[in-house]
C-alpha positions in Angstrom: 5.0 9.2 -4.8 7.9 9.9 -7.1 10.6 10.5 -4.3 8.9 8.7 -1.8 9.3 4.5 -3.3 11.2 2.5 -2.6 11.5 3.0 1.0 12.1 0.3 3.6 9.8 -0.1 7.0 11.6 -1.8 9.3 9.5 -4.2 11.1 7.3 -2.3 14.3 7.4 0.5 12.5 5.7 3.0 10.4 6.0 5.3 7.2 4.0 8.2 6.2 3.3 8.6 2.2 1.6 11.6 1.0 -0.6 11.7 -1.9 -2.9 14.3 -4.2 -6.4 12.6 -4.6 -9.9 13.4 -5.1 -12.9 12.9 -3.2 -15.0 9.8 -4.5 -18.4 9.6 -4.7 -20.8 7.8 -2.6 -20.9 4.1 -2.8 -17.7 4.3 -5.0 -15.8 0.9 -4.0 -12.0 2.8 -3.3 -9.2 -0.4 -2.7 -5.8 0.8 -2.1 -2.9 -1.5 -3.4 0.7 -1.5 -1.9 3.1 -3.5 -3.8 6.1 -4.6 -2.0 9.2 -6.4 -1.8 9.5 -9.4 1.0 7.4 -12.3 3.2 4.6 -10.1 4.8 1.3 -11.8 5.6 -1.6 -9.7 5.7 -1.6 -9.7 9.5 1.9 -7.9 8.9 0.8 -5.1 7.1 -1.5 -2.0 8.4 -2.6 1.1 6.9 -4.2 4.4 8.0 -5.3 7.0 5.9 -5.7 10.7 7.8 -7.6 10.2 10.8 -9.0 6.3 9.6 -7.7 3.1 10.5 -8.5 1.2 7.8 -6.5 -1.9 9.2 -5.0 -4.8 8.2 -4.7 -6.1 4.3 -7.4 -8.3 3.3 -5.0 -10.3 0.6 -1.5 -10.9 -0.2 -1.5 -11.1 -4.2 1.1 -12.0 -6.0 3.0 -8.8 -7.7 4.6 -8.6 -11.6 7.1 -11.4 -12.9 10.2 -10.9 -14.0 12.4 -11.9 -16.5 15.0 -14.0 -15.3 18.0 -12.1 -16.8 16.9 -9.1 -15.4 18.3 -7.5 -12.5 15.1 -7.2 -10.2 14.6 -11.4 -11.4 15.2 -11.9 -7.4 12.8 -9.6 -6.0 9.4 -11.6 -4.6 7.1 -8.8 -5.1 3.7 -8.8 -3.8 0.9 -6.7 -3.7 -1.2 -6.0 -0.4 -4.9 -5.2 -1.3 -7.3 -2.9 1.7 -10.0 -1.8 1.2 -11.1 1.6 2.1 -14.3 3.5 2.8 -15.0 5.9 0.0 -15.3 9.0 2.1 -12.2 8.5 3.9 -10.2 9.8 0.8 -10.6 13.5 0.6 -9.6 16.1 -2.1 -5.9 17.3 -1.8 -3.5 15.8 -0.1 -3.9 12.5 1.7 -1.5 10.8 4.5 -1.5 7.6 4.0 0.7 5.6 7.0 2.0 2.2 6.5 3.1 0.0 9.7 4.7 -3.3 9.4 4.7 -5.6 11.9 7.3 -8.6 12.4 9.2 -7.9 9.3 10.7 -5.4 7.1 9.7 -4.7 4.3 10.3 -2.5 1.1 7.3 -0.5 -0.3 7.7 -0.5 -4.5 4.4 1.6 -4.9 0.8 2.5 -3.7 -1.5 2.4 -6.1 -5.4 3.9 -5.2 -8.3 2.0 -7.3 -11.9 3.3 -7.9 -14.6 1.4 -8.8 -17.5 3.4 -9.7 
């Protein structure tokens, strides 16, 4: 995701992310995290990965503090958690499509957790 964050969506609109990853086993819990910059709920914010619609975020969690005589002190990052059907990810490459809805927002990073 090097060259790909940040990126702004403009709201009712979508953005395709590519990403290496390898197939998980079965039963493996697989949660994607998208940390972002702005208001979204988690009605706002929709992911597919490949062929899957894995939907809407679950939770809105709150993303990394900053120090206030830093630059970035204004941002109001967030992270939106989904959670994702082990077999959807598949070895190689994986599209991963964001859509949000009402507002823009500005993707900081997608981050995909496995849980054995």
């Amino acid at each position: 995701l090097p060259e790909q964050v940040p990126v702004t969506i403009r709201k009712n609109t979508s953005r395709k992310f590519e990403m290496i990853l390898a197939a998980e086993p079965e039963d493996a819990k697989v949660t994607v995290k998208l940390c972002f910059d702005g208001e979204n709920q988690t009605t706002d914010l929709w992911l597919r990965i490949g062929l899957y619609n894995v939907g809407h975020a679950i939770e809105i969690q709150s993303g990394p503090k900053f120090d206030k005589k830093n630059e970035e002190a204004n941002r109001k990052s967030k992270i939106a958690v989904f959670n994702v059907p082990f077999h959807v990810i598949q070895d190689g490459r994986n599209e991963l499509v964001v859509r949000s809805e009402n507002i823009s927002t500005t993707i900081l990073g997608i981050e995909v957790c496995v849980t054995p």
